[in-house]
C-alpha positions as CSV (number, residue, x, y, z in Angstrom):
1,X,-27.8,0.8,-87.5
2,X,-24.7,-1.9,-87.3
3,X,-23.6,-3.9,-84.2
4,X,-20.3,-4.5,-83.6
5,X,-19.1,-6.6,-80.4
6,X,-15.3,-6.4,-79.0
7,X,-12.6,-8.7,-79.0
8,X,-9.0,-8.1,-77.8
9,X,-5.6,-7.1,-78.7
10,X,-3.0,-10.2,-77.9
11,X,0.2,-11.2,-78.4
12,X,1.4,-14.9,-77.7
13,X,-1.4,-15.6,-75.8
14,X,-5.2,-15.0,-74.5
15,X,-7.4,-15.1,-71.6
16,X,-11.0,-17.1,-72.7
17,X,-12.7,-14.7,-69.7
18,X,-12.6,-11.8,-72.1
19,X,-14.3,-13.7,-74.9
20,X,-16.8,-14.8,-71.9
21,X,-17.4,-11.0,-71.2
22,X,-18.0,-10.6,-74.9
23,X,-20.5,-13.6,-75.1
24,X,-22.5,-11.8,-72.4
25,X,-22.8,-8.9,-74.4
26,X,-23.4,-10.4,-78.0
27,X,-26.4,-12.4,-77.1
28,X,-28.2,-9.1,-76.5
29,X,-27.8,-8.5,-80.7
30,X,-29.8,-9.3,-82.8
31,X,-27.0,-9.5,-85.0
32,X,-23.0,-8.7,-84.9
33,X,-22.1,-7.1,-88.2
34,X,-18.0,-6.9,-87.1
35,X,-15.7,-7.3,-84.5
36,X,-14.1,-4.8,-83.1
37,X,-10.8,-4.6,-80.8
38,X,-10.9,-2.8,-77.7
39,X,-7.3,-1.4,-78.6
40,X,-8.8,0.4,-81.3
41,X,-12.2,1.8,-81.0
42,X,-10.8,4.7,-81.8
43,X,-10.1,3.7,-85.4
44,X,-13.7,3.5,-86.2
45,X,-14.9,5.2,-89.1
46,X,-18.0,3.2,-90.6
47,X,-22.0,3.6,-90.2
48,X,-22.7,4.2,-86.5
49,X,-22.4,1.4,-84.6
50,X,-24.0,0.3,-81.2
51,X,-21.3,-1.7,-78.7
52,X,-21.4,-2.5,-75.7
53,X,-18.6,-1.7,-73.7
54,X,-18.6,-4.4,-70.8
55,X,-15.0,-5.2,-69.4
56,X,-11.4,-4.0,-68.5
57,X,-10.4,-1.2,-70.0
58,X,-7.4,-0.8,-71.4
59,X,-4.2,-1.9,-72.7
60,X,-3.1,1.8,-74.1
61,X,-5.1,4.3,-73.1
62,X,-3.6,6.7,-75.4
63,X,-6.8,4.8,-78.2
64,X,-9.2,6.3,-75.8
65,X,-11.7,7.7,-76.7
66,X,-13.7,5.5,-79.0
67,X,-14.7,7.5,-82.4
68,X,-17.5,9.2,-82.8
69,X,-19.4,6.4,-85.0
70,X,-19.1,4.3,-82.2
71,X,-23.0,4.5,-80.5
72,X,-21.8,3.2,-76.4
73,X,-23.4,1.3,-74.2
74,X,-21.5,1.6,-70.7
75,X,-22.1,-1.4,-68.5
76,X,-20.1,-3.6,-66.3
77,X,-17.4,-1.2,-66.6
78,X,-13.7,-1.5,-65.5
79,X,-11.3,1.0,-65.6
80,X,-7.2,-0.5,-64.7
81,X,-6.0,2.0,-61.9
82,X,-2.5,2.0,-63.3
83,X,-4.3,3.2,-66.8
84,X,-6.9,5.2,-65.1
85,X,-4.2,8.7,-65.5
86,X,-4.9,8.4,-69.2
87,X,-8.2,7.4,-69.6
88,X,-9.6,9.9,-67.3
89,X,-7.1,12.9,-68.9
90,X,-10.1,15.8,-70.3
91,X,-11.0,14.2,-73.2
92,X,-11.6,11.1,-71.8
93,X,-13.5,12.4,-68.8
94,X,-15.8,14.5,-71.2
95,X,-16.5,11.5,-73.0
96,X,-17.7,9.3,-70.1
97,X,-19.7,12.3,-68.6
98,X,-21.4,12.7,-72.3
99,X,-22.6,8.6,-72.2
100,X,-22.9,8.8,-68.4
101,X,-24.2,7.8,-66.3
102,X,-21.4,4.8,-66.5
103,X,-22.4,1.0,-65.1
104,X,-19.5,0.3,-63.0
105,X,-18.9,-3.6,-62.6
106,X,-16.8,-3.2,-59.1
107,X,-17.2,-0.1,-56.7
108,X,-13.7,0.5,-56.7
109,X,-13.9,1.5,-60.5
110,X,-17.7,3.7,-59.6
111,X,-15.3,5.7,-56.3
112,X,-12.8,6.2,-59.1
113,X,-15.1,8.2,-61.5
114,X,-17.4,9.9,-59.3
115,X,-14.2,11.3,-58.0
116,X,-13.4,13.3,-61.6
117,X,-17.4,14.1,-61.5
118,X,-18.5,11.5,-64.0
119,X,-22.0,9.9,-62.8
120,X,-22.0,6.3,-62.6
121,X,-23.3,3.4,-60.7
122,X,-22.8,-0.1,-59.5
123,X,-23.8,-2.0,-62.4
124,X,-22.1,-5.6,-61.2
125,X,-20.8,-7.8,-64.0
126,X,-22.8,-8.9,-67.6
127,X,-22.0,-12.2,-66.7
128,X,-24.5,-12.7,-64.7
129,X,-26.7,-12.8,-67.3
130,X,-25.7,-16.0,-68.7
131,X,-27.6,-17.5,-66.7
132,X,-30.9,-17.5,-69.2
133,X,-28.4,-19.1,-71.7
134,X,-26.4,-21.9,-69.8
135,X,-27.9,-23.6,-66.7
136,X,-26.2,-26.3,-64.1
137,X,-27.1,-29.9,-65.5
138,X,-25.2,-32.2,-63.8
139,X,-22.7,-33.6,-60.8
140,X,-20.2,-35.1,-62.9
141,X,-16.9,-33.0,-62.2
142,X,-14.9,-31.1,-59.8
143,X,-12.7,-28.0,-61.8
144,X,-9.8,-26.3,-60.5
145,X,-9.6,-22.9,-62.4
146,X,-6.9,-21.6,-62.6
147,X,-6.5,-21.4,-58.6
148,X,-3.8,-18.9,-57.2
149,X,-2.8,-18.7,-60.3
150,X,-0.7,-15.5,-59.2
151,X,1.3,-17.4,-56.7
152,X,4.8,-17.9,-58.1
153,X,5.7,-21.1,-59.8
154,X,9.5,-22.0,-60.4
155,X,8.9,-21.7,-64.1
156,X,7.4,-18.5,-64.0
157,X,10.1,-16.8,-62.0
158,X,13.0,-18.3,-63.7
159,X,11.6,-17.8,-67.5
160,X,13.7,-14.5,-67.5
161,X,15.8,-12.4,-65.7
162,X,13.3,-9.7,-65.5
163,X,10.5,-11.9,-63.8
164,X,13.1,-13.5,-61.4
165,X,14.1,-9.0,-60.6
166,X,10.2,-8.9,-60.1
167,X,9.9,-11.9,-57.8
168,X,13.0,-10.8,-55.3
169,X,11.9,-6.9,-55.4
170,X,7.9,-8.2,-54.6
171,X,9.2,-10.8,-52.0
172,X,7.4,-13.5,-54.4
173,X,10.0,-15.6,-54.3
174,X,9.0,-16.5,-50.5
175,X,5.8,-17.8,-51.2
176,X,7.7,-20.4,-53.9
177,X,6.5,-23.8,-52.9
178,X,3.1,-22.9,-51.2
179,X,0.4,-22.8,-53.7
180,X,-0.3,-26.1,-53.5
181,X,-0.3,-26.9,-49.4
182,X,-2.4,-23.8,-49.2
183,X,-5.6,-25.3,-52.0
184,X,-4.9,-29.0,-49.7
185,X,-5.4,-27.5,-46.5
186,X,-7.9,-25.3,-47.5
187,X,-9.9,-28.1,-49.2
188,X,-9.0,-30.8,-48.8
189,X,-7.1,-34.0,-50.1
190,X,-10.1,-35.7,-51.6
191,X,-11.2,-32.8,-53.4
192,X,-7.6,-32.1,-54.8
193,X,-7.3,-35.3,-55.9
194,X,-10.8,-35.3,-57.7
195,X,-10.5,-32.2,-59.4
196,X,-9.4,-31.7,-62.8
197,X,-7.4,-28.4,-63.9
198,X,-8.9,-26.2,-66.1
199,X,-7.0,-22.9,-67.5
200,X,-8.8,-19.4,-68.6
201,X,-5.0,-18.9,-71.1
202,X,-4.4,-20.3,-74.3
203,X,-1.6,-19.8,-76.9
204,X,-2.9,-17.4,-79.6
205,X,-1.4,-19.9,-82.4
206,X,-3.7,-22.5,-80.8
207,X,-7.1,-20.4,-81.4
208,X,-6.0,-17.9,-84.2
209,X,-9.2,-16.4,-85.1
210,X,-12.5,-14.5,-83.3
211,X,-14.6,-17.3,-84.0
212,X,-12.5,-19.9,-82.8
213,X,-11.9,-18.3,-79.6
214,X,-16.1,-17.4,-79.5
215,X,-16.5,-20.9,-79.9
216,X,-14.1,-21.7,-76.8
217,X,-15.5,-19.7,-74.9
218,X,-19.2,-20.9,-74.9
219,X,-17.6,-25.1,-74.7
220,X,-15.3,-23.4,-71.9
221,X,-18.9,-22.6,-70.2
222,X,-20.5,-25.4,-71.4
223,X,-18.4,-27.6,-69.5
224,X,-18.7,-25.6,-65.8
225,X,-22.4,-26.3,-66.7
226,X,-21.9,-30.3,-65.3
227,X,-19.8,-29.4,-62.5
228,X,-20.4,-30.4,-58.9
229,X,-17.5,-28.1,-57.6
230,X,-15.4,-25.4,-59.3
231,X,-13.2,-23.5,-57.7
232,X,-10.9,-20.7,-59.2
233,X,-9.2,-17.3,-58.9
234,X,-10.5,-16.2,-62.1
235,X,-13.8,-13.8,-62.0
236,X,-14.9,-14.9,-65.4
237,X,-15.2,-18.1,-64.7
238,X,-16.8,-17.7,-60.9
239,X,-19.2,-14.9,-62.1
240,X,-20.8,-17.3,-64.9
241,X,-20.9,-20.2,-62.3
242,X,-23.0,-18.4,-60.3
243,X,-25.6,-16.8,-63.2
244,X,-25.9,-20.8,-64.0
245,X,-26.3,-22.3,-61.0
246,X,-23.1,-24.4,-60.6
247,X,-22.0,-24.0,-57.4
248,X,-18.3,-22.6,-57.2
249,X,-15.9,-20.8,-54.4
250,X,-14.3,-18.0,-55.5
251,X,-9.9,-18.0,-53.9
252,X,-9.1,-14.4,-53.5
253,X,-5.4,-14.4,-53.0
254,X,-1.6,-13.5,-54.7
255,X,-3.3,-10.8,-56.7
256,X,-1.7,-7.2,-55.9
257,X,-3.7,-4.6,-54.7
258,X,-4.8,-3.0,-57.6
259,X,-5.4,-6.4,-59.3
260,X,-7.9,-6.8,-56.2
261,X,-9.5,-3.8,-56.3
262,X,-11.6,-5.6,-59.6
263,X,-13.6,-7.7,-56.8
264,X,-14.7,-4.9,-54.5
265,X,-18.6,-5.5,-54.8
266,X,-18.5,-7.9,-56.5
267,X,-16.7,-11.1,-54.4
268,X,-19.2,-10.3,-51.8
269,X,-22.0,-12.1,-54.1
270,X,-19.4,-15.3,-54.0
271,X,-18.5,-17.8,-51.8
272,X,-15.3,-15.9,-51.1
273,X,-12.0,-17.4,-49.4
274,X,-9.5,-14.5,-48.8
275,X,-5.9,-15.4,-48.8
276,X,-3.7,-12.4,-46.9
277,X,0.1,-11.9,-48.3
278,X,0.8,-13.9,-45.3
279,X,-1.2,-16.7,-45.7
280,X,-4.0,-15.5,-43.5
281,X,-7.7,-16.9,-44.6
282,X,-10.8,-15.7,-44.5
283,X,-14.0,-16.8,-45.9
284,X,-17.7,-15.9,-46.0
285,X,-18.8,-19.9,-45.9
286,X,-18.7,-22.7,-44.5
287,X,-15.4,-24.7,-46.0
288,X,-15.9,-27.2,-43.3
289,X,-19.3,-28.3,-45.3
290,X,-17.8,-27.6,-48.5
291,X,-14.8,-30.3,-47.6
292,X,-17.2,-32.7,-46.4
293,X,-20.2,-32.1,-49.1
294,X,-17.6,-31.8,-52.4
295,X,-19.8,-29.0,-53.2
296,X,-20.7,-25.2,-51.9
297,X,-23.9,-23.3,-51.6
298,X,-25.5,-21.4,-54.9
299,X,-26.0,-18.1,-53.6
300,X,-28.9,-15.5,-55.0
301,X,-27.5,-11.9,-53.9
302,X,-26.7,-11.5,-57.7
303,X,-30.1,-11.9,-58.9
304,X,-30.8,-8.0,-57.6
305,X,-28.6,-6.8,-60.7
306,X,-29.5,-9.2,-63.6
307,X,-32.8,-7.4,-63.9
308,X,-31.8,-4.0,-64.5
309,X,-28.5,-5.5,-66.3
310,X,-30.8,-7.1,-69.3
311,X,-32.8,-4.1,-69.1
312,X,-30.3,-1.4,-69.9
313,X,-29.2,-4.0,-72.6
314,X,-32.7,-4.5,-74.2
315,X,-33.4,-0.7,-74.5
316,X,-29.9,-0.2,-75.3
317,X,-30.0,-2.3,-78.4
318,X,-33.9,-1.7,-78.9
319,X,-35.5,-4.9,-79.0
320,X,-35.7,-8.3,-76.5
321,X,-33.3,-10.2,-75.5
322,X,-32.1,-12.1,-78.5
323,X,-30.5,-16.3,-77.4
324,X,-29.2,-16.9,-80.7
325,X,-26.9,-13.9,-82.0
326,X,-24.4,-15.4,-85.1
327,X,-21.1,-14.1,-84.6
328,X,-19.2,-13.4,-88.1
Protein backbone atom coordinates (compact mmCIF):
# COMPACT_ATOMS: atom_id res chain seq x y z
CA UNK A 1 0.00 0.00 0.00
CA UNK A 2 1.48 3.69 -0.92
CA UNK A 3 0.49 7.02 0.49
CA UNK A 4 0.34 9.87 -1.40
CA UNK A 5 -0.66 13.41 0.08
CA UNK A 6 -2.00 16.43 -2.21
CA UNK A 7 -0.59 19.50 -3.21
CA UNK A 8 -1.95 22.12 -5.68
CA UNK A 9 -2.10 23.33 -9.21
CA UNK A 10 -0.71 27.24 -9.34
CA UNK A 11 0.23 29.67 -11.51
CA UNK A 12 2.20 32.87 -10.35
CA UNK A 13 1.33 32.40 -7.04
CA UNK A 14 0.06 30.23 -3.80
CA UNK A 15 -2.01 30.28 -0.88
CA UNK A 16 0.29 28.51 2.29
CA UNK A 17 -3.53 27.54 3.83
CA UNK A 18 -3.62 24.74 1.32
CA UNK A 19 -0.24 23.34 2.27
CA UNK A 20 -1.70 23.85 5.99
CA UNK A 21 -4.67 21.56 4.96
CA UNK A 22 -2.17 19.16 3.59
CA UNK A 23 0.09 19.17 6.84
CA UNK A 24 -3.11 18.17 8.72
CA UNK A 25 -3.53 15.28 6.72
CA UNK A 26 0.17 13.95 6.19
CA UNK A 27 0.91 13.67 9.87
CA UNK A 28 -1.62 10.86 9.92
CA UNK A 29 1.01 8.73 7.44
CA UNK A 30 3.26 6.83 8.39
CA UNK A 31 4.86 7.69 5.40
CA UNK A 32 4.16 9.85 1.99
CA UNK A 33 5.55 7.94 -0.95
CA UNK A 34 4.42 11.01 -3.64
CA UNK A 35 2.75 14.02 -3.99
CA UNK A 36 -0.08 14.30 -5.74
CA UNK A 37 -2.04 17.47 -7.31
CA UNK A 38 -5.48 17.84 -6.69
CA UNK A 39 -5.95 18.98 -10.49
CA UNK A 40 -5.03 15.61 -11.46
CA UNK A 41 -6.09 12.73 -9.33
CA UNK A 42 -7.49 11.59 -12.14
CA UNK A 43 -4.19 10.88 -13.84
CA UNK A 44 -3.32 8.24 -11.33
CA UNK A 45 -2.17 5.05 -12.56
CA UNK A 46 0.34 3.48 -9.92
CA UNK A 47 -0.13 0.83 -6.90
CA UNK A 48 -3.23 1.82 -5.05
CA UNK A 49 -2.77 4.58 -3.03
CA UNK A 50 -4.55 5.86 0.25
CA UNK A 51 -5.16 9.95 0.17
CA UNK A 52 -6.85 11.80 2.05
CA UNK A 53 -8.93 14.19 0.46
CA UNK A 54 -9.32 17.20 3.04
CA UNK A 55 -9.99 20.66 1.24
CA UNK A 56 -11.57 22.71 -1.58
CA UNK A 57 -12.37 21.02 -4.34
CA UNK A 58 -11.71 22.06 -7.43
CA UNK A 59 -10.08 24.14 -9.93
CA UNK A 60 -11.52 22.07 -13.08
CA UNK A 61 -13.88 19.82 -12.35
CA UNK A 62 -13.83 18.23 -15.62
CA UNK A 63 -10.36 15.85 -13.59
CA UNK A 64 -13.04 14.63 -11.36
CA UNK A 65 -13.25 11.80 -10.56
CA UNK A 66 -10.02 10.58 -9.08
CA UNK A 67 -8.79 7.13 -10.72
CA UNK A 68 -9.47 4.12 -9.63
CA UNK A 69 -5.92 3.39 -7.86
CA UNK A 70 -6.59 6.24 -5.87
CA UNK A 71 -7.87 4.36 -2.21
CA UNK A 72 -10.11 7.89 -0.66
CA UNK A 73 -10.48 9.09 2.46
CA UNK A 74 -13.36 11.86 2.46
CA UNK A 75 -12.93 14.32 5.29
CA UNK A 76 -13.20 17.98 5.82
CA UNK A 77 -14.61 18.17 2.48
CA UNK A 78 -15.38 21.29 0.36
CA UNK A 79 -17.02 21.32 -2.69
CA UNK A 80 -16.91 25.30 -4.66
CA UNK A 81 -20.64 26.00 -5.50
CA UNK A 82 -19.69 27.61 -8.81
CA UNK A 83 -17.85 24.07 -9.56
CA UNK A 84 -20.37 21.96 -7.75
CA UNK A 85 -22.50 21.55 -11.64
CA UNK A 86 -19.49 19.41 -12.69
CA UNK A 87 -18.46 17.68 -9.85
CA UNK A 88 -21.76 16.40 -8.92
CA UNK A 89 -22.63 15.55 -12.95
CA UNK A 90 -23.49 11.18 -12.66
CA UNK A 91 -20.17 10.14 -12.51
CA UNK A 92 -19.15 12.27 -10.04
CA UNK A 93 -22.17 11.73 -7.87
CA UNK A 94 -21.74 7.84 -8.12
CA UNK A 95 -18.34 8.26 -7.06
CA UNK A 96 -19.01 10.17 -3.73
CA UNK A 97 -22.08 7.85 -3.02
CA UNK A 98 -19.52 4.72 -3.51
CA UNK A 99 -16.82 6.34 -0.65
CA UNK A 100 -19.80 7.91 1.20
CA UNK A 101 -20.63 8.63 3.58
CA UNK A 102 -18.60 12.15 2.81
CA UNK A 103 -17.06 14.30 5.95
CA UNK A 104 -18.21 17.70 5.03
CA UNK A 105 -15.95 20.53 6.54
CA UNK A 106 -18.86 23.39 6.38
CA UNK A 107 -22.76 22.51 6.33
CA UNK A 108 -23.27 24.44 3.43
CA UNK A 109 -21.10 21.85 1.30
CA UNK A 110 -23.06 18.56 3.62
CA UNK A 111 -26.98 20.60 2.30
CA UNK A 112 -25.32 20.52 -1.02
CA UNK A 113 -24.81 16.69 -1.32
CA UNK A 114 -27.45 15.30 0.55
CA UNK A 115 -29.42 17.18 -1.84
CA UNK A 116 -28.14 14.83 -5.02
CA UNK A 117 -28.68 11.77 -2.31
CA UNK A 118 -25.02 11.39 -1.42
CA UNK A 119 -24.70 10.53 2.52
CA UNK A 120 -22.44 12.76 4.25
CA UNK A 121 -21.92 14.59 7.54
CA UNK A 122 -20.49 17.44 9.31
CA UNK A 123 -17.07 16.53 9.66
CA UNK A 124 -15.54 20.26 10.59
CA UNK A 125 -12.06 21.06 9.42
CA UNK A 126 -8.65 18.63 9.76
CA UNK A 127 -7.04 21.54 11.09
CA UNK A 128 -8.19 21.14 14.20
CA UNK A 129 -6.13 18.48 14.67
CA UNK A 130 -2.95 20.31 14.79
CA UNK A 131 -3.43 20.91 17.88
CA UNK A 132 -1.40 17.59 19.23
CA UNK A 133 1.43 18.86 16.96
CA UNK A 134 1.79 22.71 17.61
CA UNK A 135 0.69 24.31 20.96
CA UNK A 136 0.47 28.23 22.09
CA UNK A 137 4.01 29.02 23.80
CA UNK A 138 4.13 32.46 24.22
CA UNK A 139 2.80 36.38 24.39
CA UNK A 140 5.30 37.76 22.19
CA UNK A 141 3.22 39.11 19.02
CA UNK A 142 0.17 40.51 17.69
CA UNK A 143 -0.49 39.13 13.65
CA UNK A 144 -2.75 40.68 11.24
CA UNK A 145 -3.57 37.85 8.67
CA UNK A 146 -4.38 38.81 5.88
CA UNK A 147 -7.52 40.94 7.34
CA UNK A 148 -10.25 41.93 4.70
CA UNK A 149 -8.16 40.87 2.46
CA UNK A 150 -11.13 40.95 -0.08
CA UNK A 151 -11.79 44.58 0.40
CA UNK A 152 -10.53 46.46 -2.69
CA UNK A 153 -7.19 48.05 -2.69
CA UNK A 154 -6.21 50.74 -5.33
CA UNK A 155 -3.71 48.39 -6.69
CA UNK A 156 -5.84 45.60 -6.97
CA UNK A 157 -8.57 47.34 -8.97
CA UNK A 158 -6.45 49.28 -11.28
CA UNK A 159 -3.85 46.18 -12.16
CA UNK A 160 -6.09 45.61 -15.25
CA UNK A 161 -8.94 46.69 -17.04
CA UNK A 162 -10.78 43.56 -16.28
CA UNK A 163 -10.53 43.89 -12.43
CA UNK A 164 -11.28 47.71 -12.52
CA UNK A 165 -14.96 46.10 -14.98
CA UNK A 166 -15.22 43.76 -11.83
CA UNK A 167 -14.90 46.43 -9.22
CA UNK A 168 -17.65 49.07 -10.95
CA UNK A 169 -20.10 46.05 -12.01
CA UNK A 170 -19.67 44.58 -8.00
CA UNK A 171 -19.92 48.16 -6.54
CA UNK A 172 -16.31 47.39 -5.00
CA UNK A 173 -15.07 50.34 -5.95
CA UNK A 174 -17.32 52.13 -3.07
CA UNK A 175 -15.74 50.40 -0.32
CA UNK A 176 -12.18 51.85 -1.83
CA UNK A 177 -10.60 53.49 1.16
CA UNK A 178 -12.36 51.61 4.13
CA UNK A 179 -10.46 48.59 4.99
CA UNK A 180 -8.37 50.21 7.15
CA UNK A 181 -10.92 52.63 9.33
CA UNK A 182 -12.98 49.54 9.60
CA UNK A 183 -9.78 46.95 11.49
CA UNK A 184 -9.15 50.69 13.71
CA UNK A 185 -12.43 51.07 14.85
CA UNK A 186 -13.11 47.65 15.24
CA UNK A 187 -9.94 47.20 17.29
CA UNK A 188 -8.41 49.55 18.06
CA UNK A 189 -5.41 52.04 17.53
CA UNK A 190 -3.08 50.23 19.93
CA UNK A 191 -3.59 46.97 18.59
CA UNK A 192 -3.09 48.24 14.89
CA UNK A 193 -0.18 49.74 15.68
CA UNK A 194 1.22 46.59 17.51
CA UNK A 195 0.37 44.18 15.01
CA UNK A 196 2.56 42.95 12.46
CA UNK A 197 1.14 41.77 8.91
CA UNK A 198 1.41 38.47 7.97
CA UNK A 199 0.16 37.08 4.42
CA UNK A 200 -1.33 33.33 3.59
CA UNK A 201 0.11 34.26 -0.69
CA UNK A 202 3.42 33.94 -1.85
CA UNK A 203 4.93 34.22 -5.43
CA UNK A 204 5.36 30.61 -6.83
CA UNK A 205 9.06 31.69 -8.03
CA UNK A 206 9.67 32.52 -4.31
CA UNK A 207 8.78 28.73 -3.00
CA UNK A 208 9.17 26.63 -6.29
CA UNK A 209 9.06 23.20 -4.93
CA UNK A 210 6.51 20.92 -2.50
CA UNK A 211 8.93 20.77 0.06
CA UNK A 212 9.77 24.21 0.24
CA UNK A 213 6.22 25.25 0.50
CA UNK A 214 5.74 22.07 3.23
CA UNK A 215 8.39 23.64 5.04
CA UNK A 216 6.57 27.22 4.97
CA UNK A 217 3.77 26.04 6.03
CA UNK A 218 4.77 24.32 9.36
CA UNK A 219 7.36 27.90 10.17
CA UNK A 220 4.02 29.81 8.92
CA UNK A 221 2.36 27.81 12.01
CA UNK A 222 5.17 27.75 14.01
CA UNK A 223 5.16 31.39 14.26
CA UNK A 224 1.07 31.82 15.28
CA UNK A 225 2.25 29.40 18.03
CA UNK A 226 3.93 32.77 20.16
CA UNK A 227 1.18 34.98 19.38
CA UNK A 228 -0.83 36.97 21.96
CA UNK A 229 -3.39 38.11 19.22
CA UNK A 230 -4.06 37.09 15.64
CA UNK A 231 -6.55 38.21 13.86
CA UNK A 232 -7.40 37.31 10.07
CA UNK A 233 -9.96 36.63 7.32
CA UNK A 234 -8.27 33.58 6.34
CA UNK A 235 -9.82 30.08 7.80
CA UNK A 236 -6.50 28.38 7.59
CA UNK A 237 -4.85 30.38 9.59
CA UNK A 238 -7.92 30.90 12.32
CA UNK A 239 -8.74 27.12 12.35
CA UNK A 240 -5.11 26.16 13.38
CA UNK A 241 -5.08 28.96 15.98
CA UNK A 242 -7.69 27.60 17.62
CA UNK A 243 -6.55 23.56 17.57
CA UNK A 244 -3.25 25.28 19.37
CA UNK A 245 -4.49 27.35 21.64
CA UNK A 246 -3.47 30.83 20.37
CA UNK A 247 -6.14 32.95 20.88
CA UNK A 248 -7.36 34.57 17.47
CA UNK A 249 -10.72 36.49 16.05
CA UNK A 250 -11.87 35.38 13.01
CA UNK A 251 -13.12 39.01 10.40
CA UNK A 252 -15.89 37.61 8.31
CA UNK A 253 -16.36 40.27 5.76
CA UNK A 254 -15.79 41.42 1.63
CA UNK A 255 -16.08 37.69 0.76
CA UNK A 256 -19.13 37.09 -1.74
CA UNK A 257 -21.71 34.85 -0.91
CA UNK A 258 -20.53 31.84 -2.17
CA UNK A 259 -17.00 32.62 -0.87
CA UNK A 260 -18.96 32.68 2.57
CA UNK A 261 -20.83 29.80 2.38
CA UNK A 262 -17.17 27.96 3.31
CA UNK A 263 -17.68 29.20 7.14
CA UNK A 264 -21.24 27.98 7.71
CA UNK A 265 -20.56 25.64 10.81
CA UNK A 266 -17.62 26.25 11.05
CA UNK A 267 -17.16 30.30 12.09
CA UNK A 268 -19.50 29.50 14.86
CA UNK A 269 -16.51 27.65 16.77
CA UNK A 270 -14.58 31.23 16.30
CA UNK A 271 -14.57 34.38 17.80
CA UNK A 272 -16.41 35.70 14.80
CA UNK A 273 -16.83 39.49 13.72
CA UNK A 274 -19.29 39.77 10.76
CA UNK A 275 -18.81 42.61 8.44
CA UNK A 276 -22.36 43.20 6.28
CA UNK A 277 -21.72 44.69 2.55
CA UNK A 278 -22.60 47.76 4.29
CA UNK A 279 -20.46 47.95 6.93
CA UNK A 280 -22.75 46.51 9.44
CA UNK A 281 -20.90 44.39 12.49
CA UNK A 282 -21.66 41.72 14.27
CA UNK A 283 -19.76 39.57 16.65
CA UNK A 284 -20.18 36.62 18.96
CA UNK A 285 -17.53 38.19 21.71
CA UNK A 286 -16.67 40.60 23.60
CA UNK A 287 -14.39 43.12 21.32
CA UNK A 288 -14.74 45.67 24.12
CA UNK A 289 -12.40 43.07 26.27
CA UNK A 290 -10.55 42.11 23.36
CA UNK A 291 -9.48 46.07 22.79
CA UNK A 292 -8.74 46.50 26.27
CA UNK A 293 -7.00 42.89 27.03
CA UNK A 294 -4.86 42.75 23.40
CA UNK A 295 -6.02 39.27 23.39
CA UNK A 296 -9.44 37.12 22.92
CA UNK A 297 -10.84 34.11 24.54
CA UNK A 298 -9.62 30.40 23.40
CA UNK A 299 -12.82 28.77 22.83
CA UNK A 300 -13.34 24.61 23.20
CA UNK A 301 -16.59 24.02 20.94
CA UNK A 302 -14.06 22.47 18.37
CA UNK A 303 -12.80 19.86 20.68
CA UNK A 304 -16.38 17.79 19.89
CA UNK A 305 -14.94 17.01 16.33
CA UNK A 306 -11.16 16.33 16.80
CA UNK A 307 -11.99 13.11 18.33
CA UNK A 308 -13.87 11.44 15.65
CA UNK A 309 -11.68 13.58 13.05
CA UNK A 310 -8.29 11.55 14.18
CA UNK A 311 -10.34 8.63 14.44
CA UNK A 312 -11.63 8.27 10.95
CA UNK A 313 -7.92 9.19 10.13
CA UNK A 314 -6.32 6.45 12.22
CA UNK A 315 -8.58 3.57 10.83
CA UNK A 316 -8.43 5.16 7.60
CA UNK A 317 -4.75 4.83 7.27
CA UNK A 318 -4.60 1.74 9.70
CA UNK A 319 -2.32 2.49 12.38
CA UNK A 320 -1.98 5.48 15.27
CA UNK A 321 -1.45 8.64 14.77
CA UNK A 322 1.94 9.04 13.38
CA UNK A 323 3.92 13.06 14.65
CA UNK A 324 6.71 12.62 12.42
CA UNK A 325 5.66 11.79 8.71
CA UNK A 326 8.82 12.84 6.10
CA UNK A 327 7.49 14.40 3.24
CA UNK A 328 9.58 13.54 -0.15
Amino acid sequence: MQFGVMTYDFQDRFNVGDYIQSLAALRFLPRVDRYICRENLHEYSGPEMKVILNGHFMRYPANWPPSPGINPLFISFHINPRRAEGLLAEKGRAYLRDHGPIGCRDLSTLQLLEGKGIPGYFSSCLTLTLGSRYRHRSDENIFFVDVLFKYPTWQGMFKSLNSLKKALQSRAIFRLGKRDKLIENLLGREIVQSAEAITHEYSADAYPTEDSRFDLANRTLKRYETARLVVTSRIHCALPCLAMGTPVVFVNGGFRQHQAQRFTGISELLNTVGISSDGRVETNCDMESVRRDMSAPVKSEHLRYVEDLIRRCEQFVGEPQNQTADTR
